[in-house]
C-alpha positions in Angstrom: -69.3 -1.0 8.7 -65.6 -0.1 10.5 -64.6 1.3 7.0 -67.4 2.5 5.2 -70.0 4.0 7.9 -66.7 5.3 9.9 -67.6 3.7 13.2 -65.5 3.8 16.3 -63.9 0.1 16.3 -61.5 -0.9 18.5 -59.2 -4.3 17.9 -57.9 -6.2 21.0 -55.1 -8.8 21.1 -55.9 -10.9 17.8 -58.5 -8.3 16.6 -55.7 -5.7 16.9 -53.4 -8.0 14.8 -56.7 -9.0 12.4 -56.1 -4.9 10.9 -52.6 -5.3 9.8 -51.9 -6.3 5.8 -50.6 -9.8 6.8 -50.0 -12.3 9.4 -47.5 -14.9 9.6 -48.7 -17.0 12.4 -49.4 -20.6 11.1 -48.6 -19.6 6.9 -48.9 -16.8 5.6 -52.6 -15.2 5.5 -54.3 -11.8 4.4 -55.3 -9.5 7.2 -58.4 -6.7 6.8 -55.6 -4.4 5.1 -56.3 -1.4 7.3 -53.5 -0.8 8.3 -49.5 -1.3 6.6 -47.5 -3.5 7.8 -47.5 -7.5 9.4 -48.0 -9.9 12.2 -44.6 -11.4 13.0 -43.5 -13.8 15.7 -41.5 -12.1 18.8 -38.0 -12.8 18.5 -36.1 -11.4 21.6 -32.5 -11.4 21.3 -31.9 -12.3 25.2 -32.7 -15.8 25.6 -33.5 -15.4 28.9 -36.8 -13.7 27.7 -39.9 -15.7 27.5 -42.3 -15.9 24.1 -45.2 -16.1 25.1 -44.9 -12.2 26.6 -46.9 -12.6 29.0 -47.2 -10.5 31.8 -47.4 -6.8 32.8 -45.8 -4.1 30.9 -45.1 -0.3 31.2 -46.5 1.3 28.4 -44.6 3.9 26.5 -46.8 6.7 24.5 -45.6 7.6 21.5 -46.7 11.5 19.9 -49.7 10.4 18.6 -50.7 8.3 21.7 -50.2 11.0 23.8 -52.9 13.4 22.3 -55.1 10.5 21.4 -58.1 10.6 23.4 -58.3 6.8 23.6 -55.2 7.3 26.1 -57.0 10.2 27.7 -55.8 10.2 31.3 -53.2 7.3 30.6 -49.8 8.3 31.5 -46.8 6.8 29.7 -45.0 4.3 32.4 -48.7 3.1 33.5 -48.9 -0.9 33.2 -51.2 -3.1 31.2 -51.9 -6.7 30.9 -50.0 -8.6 28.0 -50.5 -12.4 26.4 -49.1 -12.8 22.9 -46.6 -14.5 20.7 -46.7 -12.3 17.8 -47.0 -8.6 17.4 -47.7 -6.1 14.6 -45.0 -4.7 12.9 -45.8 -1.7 11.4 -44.7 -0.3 7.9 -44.5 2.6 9.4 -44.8 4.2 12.7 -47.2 7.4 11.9 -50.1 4.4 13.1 -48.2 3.9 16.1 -50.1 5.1 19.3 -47.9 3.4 22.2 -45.3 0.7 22.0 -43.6 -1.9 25.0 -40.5 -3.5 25.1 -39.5 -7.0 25.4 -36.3 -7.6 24.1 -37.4 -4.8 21.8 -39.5 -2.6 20.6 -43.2 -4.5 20.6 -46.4 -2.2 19.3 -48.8 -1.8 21.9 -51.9 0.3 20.6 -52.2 1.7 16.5 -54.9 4.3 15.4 -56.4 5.9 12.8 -59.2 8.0 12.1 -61.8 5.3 14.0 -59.6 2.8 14.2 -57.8 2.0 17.3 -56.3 -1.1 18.1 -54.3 -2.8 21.1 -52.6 -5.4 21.6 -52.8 -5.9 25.6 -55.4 -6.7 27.5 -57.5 -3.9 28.9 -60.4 -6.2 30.4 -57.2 -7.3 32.7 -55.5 -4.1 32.8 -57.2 -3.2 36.2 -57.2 0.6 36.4 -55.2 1.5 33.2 -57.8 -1.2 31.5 -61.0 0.1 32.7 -59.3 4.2 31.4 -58.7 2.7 28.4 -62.3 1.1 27.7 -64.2 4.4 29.1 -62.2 6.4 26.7 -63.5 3.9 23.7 -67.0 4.2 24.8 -66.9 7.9 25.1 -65.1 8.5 22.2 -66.5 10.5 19.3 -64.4 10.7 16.9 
């Protein structure tokens, strides 16, 4: 329905990593394909960094995120909520709506045409959260 009827869906946390190509958590196991790349396990080079990321992050817009009206009114450097072990790593980063770092680079949010996609938590995102969701439900893409 996503696909075909072009519906507005938005992916969040595991939905989110359910739209890449592949995911490598537990085996190796096909994704919906919609968009390139796979779900990896975090790897931080400082030990001192904890997996799972868990905890609040400033979020940092990239191009696309910033004109995207799913981020409509979110600023780059506002927080949002993050649990998660693995992340999406994307083939390449014209998908890429906002990234956080944890160690390194982690993507945040993807899009394309009506599908978005996040990785944190907006339902415990408090303001930045509740932003995010109005902009989905207002959306018409």
């Amino acid at each position: 329905m996503a696909i075909n009827k072009a519906r507005p869906f938005l992916g969040i946390c595991v939905g989110m990593q359910l739209m890449a190509e592949i995911g490598l958590e537990h085996g190796r196991h096909a994704g919906f394909g919609w968009f390139e790349g796979q779900v990896e396990p975090i790897k931080p080079k400082d030990p001192a960094l904890k997996v799972p990321h868990m905890g609040w992050n400033a979020l940092e817009l990239t191009g696309q995120g910033q004109d995207h009206p799913l981020f409509a009114g979110i600023k780059a450097g506002d927080h949002a909520y993050f649990v998660h072990s693995y992340h999406m790593a994307l083939a390449s980063d014209r998908d890429l709506l906002a990234q956080v770092h944890h160690g390194a680079a982690l993507t945040a949010a993807i899009g394309r045409d009506t599908l978005v996609g996040v990785q944190f938590h907006p339902e415990k995102s408090q303001k930045t959260g509740l932003k995010l969701l109005h902009n989905f439900l207002e959306w018409r893409p």
